[in-house]
C-alpha positions, 0 to 999 in steps of 0.5 A: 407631613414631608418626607426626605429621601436621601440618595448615595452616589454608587461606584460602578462596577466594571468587569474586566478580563471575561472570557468566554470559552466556546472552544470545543476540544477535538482533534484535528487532523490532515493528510497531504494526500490519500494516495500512496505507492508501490514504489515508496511514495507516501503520505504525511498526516498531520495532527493537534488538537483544538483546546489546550488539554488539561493532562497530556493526550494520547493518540494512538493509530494503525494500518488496516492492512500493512501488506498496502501501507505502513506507518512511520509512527504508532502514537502521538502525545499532546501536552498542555505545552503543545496542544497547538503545535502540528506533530506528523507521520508518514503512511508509506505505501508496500510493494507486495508484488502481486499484480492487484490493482489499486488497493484501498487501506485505513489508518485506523484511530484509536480513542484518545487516553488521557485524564481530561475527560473532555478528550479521553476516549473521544474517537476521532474519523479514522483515514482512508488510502489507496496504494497505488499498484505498479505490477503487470501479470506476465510470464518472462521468456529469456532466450530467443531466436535459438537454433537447433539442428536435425541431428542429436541436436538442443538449446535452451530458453528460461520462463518465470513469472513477472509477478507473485501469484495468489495461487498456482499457475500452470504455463503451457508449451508447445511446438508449432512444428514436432515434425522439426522440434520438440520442448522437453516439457508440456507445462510448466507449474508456478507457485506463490514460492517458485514464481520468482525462479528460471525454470529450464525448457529444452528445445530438441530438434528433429530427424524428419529424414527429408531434404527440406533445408532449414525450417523455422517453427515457433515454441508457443504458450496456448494458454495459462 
């Protein structure tokens, strides 16, 4: 018995067009610097996303501390037609004047908004500043080298603070010499609201009823 097979000649197929999408979504995110200053010098951040969203994408951020910095912008909204296109704000550093050195602030990132729930409530790294500090504690003296004479005779000088306490200061004066001069005050006392203002202290000379001729003596600030 002979058996016959008979064999068709099959077409292949050919898939074209595939594409495999191994792009995860995210945000990503940069900063020019991570310094700012009292003096108005900022930082911009820059953000996009990584995958095109299928709704629009809402980020939304903040300042931890706006005494340190502050932020041109509060959100930023991504839509399937710029996903890809970087959008920017500004952290711009805050002169508090208070001498507190260097100060370290977040931009805090909020979880994402949006109806793709590949990017809704991802929460992206928040970012980390300093505010670089450009004050200096020290009490202003204007008026110097006075004169005073033996006989009913004052001058003036004006003391207030450089910068803003965080709470009072009392600034003390004396005289090297009563026998010579006086001051008008023993102290003087500063406050978080007064700090900025010239406060008035006399130098009144004194009668020592000798013929000693013209002494110098000196108006000092023992301590703070």
């Amino acid at each position: 018995i002979a058996y016959t097979t008979t064999l068709q000649e099959l077409t292949p197929i050919i898939l074209t067009n595939i594409t495999i999408d191994n792009i995860a979504p995210a945000v990503i995110i940069s900063s020019n610097t991570n310094t700012t200053t009292e003096l108005g010098g900022s930082a911009i951040v820059s953000m996009k996303l990584q995958k095109k969203p299928t709704s629009d994408v809402v980020i939304s951020f903040a300042s931890d501390n706006t005494n340190e910095g502050t932020l041109s912008k509060n959100s930023l909204t991504f839509t399937s037609l710029n996903w890809y296109i970087l959008q920017t704000f500004n952290v711009i550093g805050v002169n508090e004047l208070i001498d507190d050195d260097n100060k370290n602030y977040s931009v805090v990132v909020n979880p994402l908004v949006s109806s793709d729930n590949a990017y809704n409530n991802m929460n992206p790294n928040d970012l980390t500043f300093t505010n670089q500090d450009n004050d200096t504690a020290a009490v202003i003296i204007t008026g110097s080298n006075l004169v005073v004479a033996e006989i009913l005779s004052s001058s003036q000088f004006q003391i207030r603070l450089a910068t803003e306490p965080t709470s009072n200061v009392t600034v003390n004066i004396t005289s090297s010499d009563t026998s010579e001069g006086t001051v008008s005050v023993a102290s003087v006392l500063f406050t978080p609201l007064n700090w900025m203002t010239d406060v008035p202290v006399t130098v009144l000379g004194v009668d020592d009823l000798l013929s000693d001729g013209d002494v110098n003596f000196s108006i000092t600030f023992p301590s703070i």
